[in-house]
N, C-alpha and C positions, 0 to 999 in steps of 0.2 A: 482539444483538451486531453489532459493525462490525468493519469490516477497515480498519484504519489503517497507513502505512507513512511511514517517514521520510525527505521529499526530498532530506539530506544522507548519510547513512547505511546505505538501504536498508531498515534494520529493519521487520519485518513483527509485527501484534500483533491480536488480538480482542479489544473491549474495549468492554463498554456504553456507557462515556462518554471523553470526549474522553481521551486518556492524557495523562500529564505530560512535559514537557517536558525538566526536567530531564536533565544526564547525557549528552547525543549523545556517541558517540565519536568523532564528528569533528569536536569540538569546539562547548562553546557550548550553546545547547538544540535538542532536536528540532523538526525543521519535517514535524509529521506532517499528512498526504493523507490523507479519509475517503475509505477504494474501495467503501467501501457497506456492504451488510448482509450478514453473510457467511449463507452457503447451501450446496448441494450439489452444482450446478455450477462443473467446475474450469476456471480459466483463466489462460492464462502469460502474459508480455510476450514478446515476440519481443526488444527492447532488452536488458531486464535481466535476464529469466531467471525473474523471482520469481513462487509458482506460490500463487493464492489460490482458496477455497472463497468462492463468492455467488451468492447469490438471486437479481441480476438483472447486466446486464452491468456491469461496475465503470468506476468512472469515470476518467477517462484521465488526467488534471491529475495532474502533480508525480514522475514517471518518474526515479528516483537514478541513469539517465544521462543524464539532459538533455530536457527537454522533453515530451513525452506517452507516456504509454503506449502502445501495442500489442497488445494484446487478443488470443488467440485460445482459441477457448473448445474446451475438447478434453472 
């Protein structure tokens, strides 16, 4: 499983393979970010607030306020 989220919307998801696109509610399709493989370790964005379970540090690309994540792993 991955942790996926969507650079226009936020939405956060686990999901073997790629999700679908379909449906943003911000119109239009999702533009979903792989944050990796999710795991045990939790870690928030200081930007955005959104708080995911992974295996190794998630990756920063595609932050739904602009620009890169912010990591802190708690």
């Amino acid at each position: 499983m991955k942790n996926y989220q969507c650079r226009k919307c936020g939405t956060l998801i686990s999901n073997e393979s790629y999700p679908n696109a379909n449906g943003c509610p911000n119109g239009g399709s999702h533009q979903w970010n792989n944050l990796g493989e999710c795991g045990n370790t939790r870690y928030q964005c200081r930007k955005c607030g959104i708080l995911i379970y992974s295996k190794l540090y998630p990756n920063a690309n595609g932050c739904s306020n602009g620009g890169n994540h912010q990591w802190n792993k708690l």
